[in-house]
C-alpha positions, 0 to 999 in steps of 0.5 A, spaced: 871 434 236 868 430 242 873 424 241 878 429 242 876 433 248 874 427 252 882 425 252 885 430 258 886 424 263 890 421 259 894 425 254 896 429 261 900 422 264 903 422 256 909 424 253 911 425 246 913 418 243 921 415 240 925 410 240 925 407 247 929 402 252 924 397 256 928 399 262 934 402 264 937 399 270 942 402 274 945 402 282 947 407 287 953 406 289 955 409 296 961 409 302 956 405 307 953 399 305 946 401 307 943 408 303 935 407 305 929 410 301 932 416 302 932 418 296 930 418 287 933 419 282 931 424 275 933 423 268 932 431 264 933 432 257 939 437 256 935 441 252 929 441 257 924 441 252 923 433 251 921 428 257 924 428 264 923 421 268 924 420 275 924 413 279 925 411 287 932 408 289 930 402 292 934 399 299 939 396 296 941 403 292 938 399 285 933 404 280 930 402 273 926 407 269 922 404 264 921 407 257 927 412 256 927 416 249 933 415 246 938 422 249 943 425 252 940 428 259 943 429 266 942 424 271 940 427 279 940 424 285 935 427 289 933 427 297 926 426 298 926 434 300 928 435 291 935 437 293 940 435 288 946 431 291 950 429 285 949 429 278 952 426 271 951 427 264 948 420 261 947 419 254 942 413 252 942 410 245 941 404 243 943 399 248 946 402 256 948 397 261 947 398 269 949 406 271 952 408 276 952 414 280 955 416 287 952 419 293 958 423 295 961 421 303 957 426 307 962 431 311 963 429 319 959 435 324 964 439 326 964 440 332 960 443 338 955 443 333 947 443 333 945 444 327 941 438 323 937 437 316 929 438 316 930 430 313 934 428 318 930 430 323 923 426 320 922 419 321 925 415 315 920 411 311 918 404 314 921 399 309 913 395 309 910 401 307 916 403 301 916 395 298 908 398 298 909 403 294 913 399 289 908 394 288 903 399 287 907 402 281 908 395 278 901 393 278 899 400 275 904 399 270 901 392 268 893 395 269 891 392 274 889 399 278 885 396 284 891 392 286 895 398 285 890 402 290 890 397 295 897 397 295 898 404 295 892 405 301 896 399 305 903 404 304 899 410 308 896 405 313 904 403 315 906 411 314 900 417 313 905 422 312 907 418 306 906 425 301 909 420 293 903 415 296 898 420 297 899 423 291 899 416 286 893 413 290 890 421 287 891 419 280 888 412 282 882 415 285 882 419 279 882 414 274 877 411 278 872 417 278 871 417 285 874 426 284 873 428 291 877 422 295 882 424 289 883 431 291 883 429 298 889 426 298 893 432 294 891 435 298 894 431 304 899 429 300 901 437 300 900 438 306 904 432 309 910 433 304 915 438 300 913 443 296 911 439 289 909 442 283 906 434 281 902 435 286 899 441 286 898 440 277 894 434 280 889 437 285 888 443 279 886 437 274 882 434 281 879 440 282 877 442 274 873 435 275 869 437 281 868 443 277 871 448 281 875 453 277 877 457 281 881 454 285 883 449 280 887 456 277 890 457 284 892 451 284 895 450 278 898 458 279 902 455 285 904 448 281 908 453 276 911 458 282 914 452 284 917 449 278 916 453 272 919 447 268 914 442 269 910 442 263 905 438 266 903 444 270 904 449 265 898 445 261 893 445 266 895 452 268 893 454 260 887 450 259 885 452 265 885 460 263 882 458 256 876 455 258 875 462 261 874 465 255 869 465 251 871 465 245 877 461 246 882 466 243 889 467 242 887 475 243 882 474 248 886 469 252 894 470 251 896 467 258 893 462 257 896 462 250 903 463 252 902 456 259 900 452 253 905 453 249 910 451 254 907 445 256 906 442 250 913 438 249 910 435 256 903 434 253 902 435 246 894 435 247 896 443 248 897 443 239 890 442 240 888 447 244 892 452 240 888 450 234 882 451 238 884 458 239 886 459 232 879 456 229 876 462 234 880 467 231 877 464 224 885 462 222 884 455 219 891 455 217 895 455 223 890 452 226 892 446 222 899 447 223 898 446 230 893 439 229 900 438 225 906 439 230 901 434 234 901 429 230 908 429 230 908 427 237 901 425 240 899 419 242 898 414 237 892 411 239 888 419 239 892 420 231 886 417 228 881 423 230 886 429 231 888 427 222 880 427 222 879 433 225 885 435 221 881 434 214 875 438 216 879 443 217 883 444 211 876 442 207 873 448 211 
């Protein structure tokens, strides 16, 4: 059990397991020769209940996304505001060459007119601090976590109101242990930029370290508000209600139940937090059942112990 409850951190930057393409590479194509770093792209399972998967679109209007299950999802462009501006059905098997997608031809102003997008009013992000942004996703991704700090606090040097770099260099800090320097930079990260639910699910899990559950709950209350589709914020929504109760029942706790339920295809570490309720409601055969489901699609490194805990609980 301990194995198991120690595991948070990394069961909630975890997605289910499937066949998986390395990188799928594709570009932006647009009417201009020059498309800045103005915008992301978002691959989401049609179903909504498998993985969702973004990344930045560089300069050059290139994206690769690293990973990808095999599926059929819906491909967005998105501006740095999380509008959606085109959309395309993707199916990714076996193998997919380089994608494209088109930025529609923005309409000419009319004329006499004033009006102007709160993002075209903003000061574009520095092309230095961007590249920053992108070295430190490499270097997280090969495991070298202080390059990728020192990366990501050169970025904010460049462009303080840089809200993505403010919340990855969080996860950093957290990973780090330094708590407190993590929850400021969500919390500056949710100042500076749109409203994130990535964000405020982050600062949630950065204020249950520090052990300050009630704004841990608020905040994970208004990661949800913004987007209830986010599994990520559903889990910590429900984990954060379930230690409120003691015992941890279903019957004493049945939002927490319903939250957890929701964010399990993001976080499979919620199966076991279901099962903990059962086993306080004395139903060690459903409790066995959701050990099962996430063994189905847990992380593979932690299937040792939740089979373990599996046999004791049959055995019980």
């Amino acid at each position: 059990m301990n194995g198991i409850r120690v595991l948070i951190l990394a069961l909630i930057l975890s997605i289910c397991q499937a066949d998986t393409l390395p990188v799928l590479r594709g570009r932006v194509e647009s009417d201009s020769n020059y498309l800045g770093n103005e915008y992301s792209v978002e691959l989401e399972d049609r179903s909504r209940s498998g993985p969702r998967y973004d990344a930045p679109v560089a300069y050059d209007g290139s994206f690769e996304i690293r990973d990808v299950a095999a599926g059929q999802y819906n491909l967005r462009l998105l501006t740095l505001r999380g509008d959606t501006v085109a959309e395309q059905f993707l199916d990714v098997r076996q193998f997919v060459g380089q994608i494209s997608i088109r930025l529609p031809s923005r309409p000419k102003a009319r004329p006499g007119s004033a009006t102007v997008s709160v993002r075209e009013l903003q000061r574009p992000i520095p092309e230095k601090a961007f590249r920053a942004f992108v070295s430190a996703q490499h270097y997280v991704e090969t495991g070298h976590n202080l390059d990728a700090v020192r990366q990501l606090e050169r970025a904010l040097h460049v462009y303080p109101d840089y809200s993505d770099a403010r919340c990855n260099l969080g996860v950093e800090y957290v990973r780090l242990g330094r708590h407190k320097e993590a929850l400021e930079q969500f919390e500056k990260a949710a100042a500076s930029g749109p409203a994130s639910a990535k964000v405020f699910a982050n600062m949630a899990y950065s204020l249950c370290l520090l052990g300050r559950m009630r704004d841990a709950e608020q905040a994970a209350r208004r990661a949800v508000e913004i987007d209830n589709s986010y599994g990520r914020a559903q889990y910590m929504l429900g984990s954060i209600l379930a230690k409120s109760v003691v015992p941890h029942s279903l019957k004493k706790a049945p939002e927490a139940a319903l939250h957890l339920r929701l964010g399990a295809a993001d976080v499979p570490h919620a199966f076991l937090d279901i099962a903990q309720m059962y086993l306080a409601e004395g139903d060690q055969l459903s409790a066995a059942e959701e050990v099962r489901l996430y063994l189905r699609c847990g992380e593979k490194a932690y299937r040792a112990d939740a089979e373990r805990w599996l046999a004791q609980i049959l055995k019980n």
